[in-house]
N, C-alpha and C positions, 0 to 999 in steps of 0.2 A: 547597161551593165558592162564593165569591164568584162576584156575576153580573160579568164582566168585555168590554168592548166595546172593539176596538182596531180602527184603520182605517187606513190608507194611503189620502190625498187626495191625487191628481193635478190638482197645479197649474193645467194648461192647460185642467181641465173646468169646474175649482170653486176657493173659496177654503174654507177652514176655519174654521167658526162654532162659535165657543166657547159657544154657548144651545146646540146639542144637547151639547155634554158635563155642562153642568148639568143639563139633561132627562134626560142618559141616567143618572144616579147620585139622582138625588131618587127618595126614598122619602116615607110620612107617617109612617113610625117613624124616620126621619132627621130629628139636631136640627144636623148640621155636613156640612154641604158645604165644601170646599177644591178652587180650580180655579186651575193652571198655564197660563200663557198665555205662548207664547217665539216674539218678533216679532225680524222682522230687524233689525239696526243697522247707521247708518249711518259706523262703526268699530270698527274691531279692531284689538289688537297691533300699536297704531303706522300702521296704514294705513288710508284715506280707503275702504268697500268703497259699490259700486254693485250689490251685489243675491247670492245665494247660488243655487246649484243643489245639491239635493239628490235623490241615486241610492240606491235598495238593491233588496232583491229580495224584491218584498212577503209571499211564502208563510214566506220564514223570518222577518223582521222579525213581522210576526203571532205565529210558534209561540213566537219569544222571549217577547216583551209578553204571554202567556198562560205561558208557565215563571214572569215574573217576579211577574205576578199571586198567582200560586198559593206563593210566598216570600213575599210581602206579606201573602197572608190565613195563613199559618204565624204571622205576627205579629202582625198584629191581631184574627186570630177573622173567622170566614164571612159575621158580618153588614156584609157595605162591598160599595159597590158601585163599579167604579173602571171609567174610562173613557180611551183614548188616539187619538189622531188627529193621525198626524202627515204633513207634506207630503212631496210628488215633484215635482222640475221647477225650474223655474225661479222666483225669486220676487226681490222687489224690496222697497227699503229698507220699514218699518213692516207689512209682510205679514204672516199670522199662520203660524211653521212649526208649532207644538203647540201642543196644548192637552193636559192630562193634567188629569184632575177624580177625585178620592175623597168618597164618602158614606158615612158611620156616624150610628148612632144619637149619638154624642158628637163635637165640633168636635177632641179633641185627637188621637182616631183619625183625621181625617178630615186636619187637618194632617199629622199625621207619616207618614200610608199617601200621599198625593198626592206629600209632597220624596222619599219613596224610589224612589217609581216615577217622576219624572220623572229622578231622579238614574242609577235602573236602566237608562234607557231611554236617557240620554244617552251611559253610560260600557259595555254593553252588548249594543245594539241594532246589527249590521250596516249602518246608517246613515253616508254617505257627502257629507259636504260641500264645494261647492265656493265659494268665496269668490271674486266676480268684483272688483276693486280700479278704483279712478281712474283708475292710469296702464294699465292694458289689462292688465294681467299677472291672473292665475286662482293660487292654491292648493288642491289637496284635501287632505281628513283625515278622520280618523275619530273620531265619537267629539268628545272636549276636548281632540285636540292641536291646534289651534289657538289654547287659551286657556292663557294662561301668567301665572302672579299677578306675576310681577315683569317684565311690559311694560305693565301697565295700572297706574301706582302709583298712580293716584286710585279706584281701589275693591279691593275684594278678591272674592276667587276661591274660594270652599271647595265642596268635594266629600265 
């Protein structure tokens, strides 16, 4: 089994430090590390936002991101060591919500085990966001329905 470290950080205690997700996956038999870092923006689908809240329910968010773990190392083989932490609460523009980090012995394990578990963990994970806007109005969703490729046509959107 891959060593696997996944955490729910409560906004209000702490902020999330993307050096322990690279601590927590370096090995000396590791030549690729790959770390996910996903900060709030100060826009989305058309609307000016002032900050997210993010709610879930940490005992099942955990047992997922160790199910999805354990898919990941079905694909890449036991030696990775992959790392997640993601936030609770309340957070404001440039804050860090995840960070997701994979280490293998090779950089191209290490890339493609990180985009699938941050991707597993986005599309997946019981996580619950709410988007607070300019003009005072709040959206929740789950998951990417909030992201829609054809409201943002200056970039693209793949999943």
């Amino acid at each position: 089994m891959s060593d696997v470290t996944a955490k729910v950080v409560d906004r209000a205690q702490r902020a999330i430090d993307p050096a322990e997700g690279i601590a927590a996956v370096s090995d000396p038999a590791f030549g690729g590390i790959d770390v996910f870092i996903g900060k709030v923006r100060d826009f989305n689908v058309g609307r000016p936002v002032t900050g997210i809240t993010y709610d879930l329910f940490e005992p099942l968010v955990l047992n997922e991101i160790q199910r999805l773990a354990a898919e990941i190392e079905a694909t890449f083989g036991p030696k990775l060591k992959l790392y997640v932490a993601h936030a609770k609460g309340r957070l404001g523009i440039g804050d860090v919500a995840v960070v997701v980090a994979a280490g293998s012995p090779h950089r191209d394990e290490a890339f493609r085990a990180c985009r699938q578990l941050i991707e597993a963990v986005k599309h997946q994970c019981p996580i619950w966001k709410q988007e607070h806007y300019e003009d005072g109005d709040s959206e929740w969703s789950e998951g990417c329905t909030l992201c829609h490729a054809d409201s943002e046509p200056a970039h693209e959107h793949h999943h």
